[in-house]
C-alpha positions as CSV (number, residue, x, y, z in Angstrom):
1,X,0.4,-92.4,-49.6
2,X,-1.8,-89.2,-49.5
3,X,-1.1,-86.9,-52.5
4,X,-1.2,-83.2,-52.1
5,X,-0.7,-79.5,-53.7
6,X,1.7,-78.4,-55.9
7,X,2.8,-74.3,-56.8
8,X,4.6,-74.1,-59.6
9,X,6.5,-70.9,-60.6
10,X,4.5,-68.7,-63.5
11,X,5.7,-71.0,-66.1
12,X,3.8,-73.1,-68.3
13,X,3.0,-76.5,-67.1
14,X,5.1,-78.0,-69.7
15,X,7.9,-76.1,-68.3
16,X,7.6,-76.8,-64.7
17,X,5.1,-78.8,-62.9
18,X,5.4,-81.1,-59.5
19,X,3.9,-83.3,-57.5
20,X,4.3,-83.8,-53.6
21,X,2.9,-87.4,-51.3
22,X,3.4,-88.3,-47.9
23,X,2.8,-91.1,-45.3
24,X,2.7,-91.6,-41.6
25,X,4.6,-94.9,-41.1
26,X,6.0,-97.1,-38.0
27,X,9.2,-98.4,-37.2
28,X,8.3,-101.5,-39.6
29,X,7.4,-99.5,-42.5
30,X,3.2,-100.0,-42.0
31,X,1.1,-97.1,-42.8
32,X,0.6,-95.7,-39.3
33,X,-3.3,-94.5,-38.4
34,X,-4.2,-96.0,-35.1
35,X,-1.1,-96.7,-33.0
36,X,-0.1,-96.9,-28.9
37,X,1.6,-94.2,-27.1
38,X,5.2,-94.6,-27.2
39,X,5.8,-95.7,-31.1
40,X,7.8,-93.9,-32.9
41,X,6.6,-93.0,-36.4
42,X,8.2,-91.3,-39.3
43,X,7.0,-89.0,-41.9
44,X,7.9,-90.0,-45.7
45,X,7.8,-87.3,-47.9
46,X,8.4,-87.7,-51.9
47,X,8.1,-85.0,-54.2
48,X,8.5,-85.2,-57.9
49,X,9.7,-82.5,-60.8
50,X,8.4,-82.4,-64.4
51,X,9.4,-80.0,-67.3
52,X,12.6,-79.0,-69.4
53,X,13.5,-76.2,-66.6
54,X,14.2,-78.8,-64.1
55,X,17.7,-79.3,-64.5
56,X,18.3,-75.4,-64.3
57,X,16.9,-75.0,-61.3
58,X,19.5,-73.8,-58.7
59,X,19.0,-73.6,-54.6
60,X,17.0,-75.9,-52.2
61,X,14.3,-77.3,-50.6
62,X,13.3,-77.3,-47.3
63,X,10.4,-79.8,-45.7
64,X,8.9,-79.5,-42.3
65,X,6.0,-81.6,-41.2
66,X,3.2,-79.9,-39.0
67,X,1.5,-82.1,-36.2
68,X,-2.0,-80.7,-34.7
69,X,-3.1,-82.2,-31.6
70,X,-7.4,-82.6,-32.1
71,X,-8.6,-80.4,-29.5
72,X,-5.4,-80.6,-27.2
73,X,-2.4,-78.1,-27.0
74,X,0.6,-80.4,-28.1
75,X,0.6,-78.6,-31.8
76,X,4.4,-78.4,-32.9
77,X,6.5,-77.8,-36.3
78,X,9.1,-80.7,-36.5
79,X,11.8,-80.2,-37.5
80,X,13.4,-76.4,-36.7
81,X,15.0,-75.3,-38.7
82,X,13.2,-77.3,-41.8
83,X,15.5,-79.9,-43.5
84,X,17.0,-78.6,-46.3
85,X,18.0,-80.1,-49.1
86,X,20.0,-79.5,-51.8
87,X,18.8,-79.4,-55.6
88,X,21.2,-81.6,-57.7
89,X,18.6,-81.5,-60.9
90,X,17.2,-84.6,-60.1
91,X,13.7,-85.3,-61.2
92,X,12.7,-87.2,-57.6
93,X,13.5,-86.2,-54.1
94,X,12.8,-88.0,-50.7
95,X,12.9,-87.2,-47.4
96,X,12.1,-89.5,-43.9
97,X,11.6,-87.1,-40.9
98,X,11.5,-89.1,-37.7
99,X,8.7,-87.3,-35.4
100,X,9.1,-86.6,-31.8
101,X,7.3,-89.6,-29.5
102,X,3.6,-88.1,-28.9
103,X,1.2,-88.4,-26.1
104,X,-2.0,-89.6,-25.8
105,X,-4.6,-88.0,-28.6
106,X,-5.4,-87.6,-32.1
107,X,-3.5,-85.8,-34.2
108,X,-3.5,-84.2,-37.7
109,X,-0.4,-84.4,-39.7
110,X,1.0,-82.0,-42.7
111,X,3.9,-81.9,-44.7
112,X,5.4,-78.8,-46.1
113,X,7.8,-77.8,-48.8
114,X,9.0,-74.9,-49.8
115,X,11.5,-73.8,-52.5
116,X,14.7,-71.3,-51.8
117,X,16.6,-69.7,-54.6
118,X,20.1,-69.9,-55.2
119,X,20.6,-66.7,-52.8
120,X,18.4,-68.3,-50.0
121,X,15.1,-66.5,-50.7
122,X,11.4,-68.2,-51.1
123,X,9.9,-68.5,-54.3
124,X,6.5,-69.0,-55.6
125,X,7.4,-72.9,-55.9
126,X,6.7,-75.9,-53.6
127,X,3.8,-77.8,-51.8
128,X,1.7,-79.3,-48.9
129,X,-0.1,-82.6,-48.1
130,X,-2.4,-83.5,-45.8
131,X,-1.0,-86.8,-44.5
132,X,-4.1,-87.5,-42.7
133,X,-4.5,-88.1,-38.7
134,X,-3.4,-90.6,-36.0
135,X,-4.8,-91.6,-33.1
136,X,-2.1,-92.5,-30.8
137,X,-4.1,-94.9,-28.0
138,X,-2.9,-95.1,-24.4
């Protein structure tokens, strides 16, 4: 599972801190690199809070994955709208995003979070990871 960056809000890191990983997987659950046109894979996404302001955090989270075709022209945002979900002052969140089938190619893969407040605006809090690249073979 690839790890990535976290933004915290301007707190002290006691206070709030996070971490975000990811993983490219197929239908069986195997890490997913070098695969044959026509499998499906899913993105995993964890994300993990830290600090005493966790359980007064309010809002929600959305996560989108962004898939970048190597030199080709199938480059897409999946899912749209993002997947939101909910903040319930947990400490761990996970989310599975099934991708659309893709051709022939390599492709880059990056999952994004982002954080809304309570009233639906983005704050300073949330993350990205490079999930790496797949070569989908013919």
């Amino acid at each position: 599972m690839a790890s990535g960056t976290f933004q915290s809000l301007p707190v002290p890191t006691p206070a709030l801190d996070g971490r975000i990983s990811a993983i490219v997987v197929d239908p069986g659950g195997t890490p997913a690199d070098v695969v044959t046109k026509g499998t499906a894979l899913t993105v995993e996404v964890e994300w993990n809070l830290t600090g005493f302001l966790v359980p007064l955090l309010g809002g929600s989270w959305t996560v989108q994955v962004i898939v970048d075709q190597v030199g080709g022209s199938n480059d897409f945002t999946h899912p749209i709208p993002a997947v939101s979900v909910p903040l319930n002052g947990s400490f761990a969140y996970r989310q599975v995003i099934a991708l659309p089938i893709l051709t022939t190619g390599v492709y880059t893969v990056t999952a994004s979070l982002n954080y809304l407040n309570p009233a639906g605006v983005p704050a300073s809090l949330g993350g990205y990871v490079s999930v790496g690249t797949v070569n989908m073979l013919p």
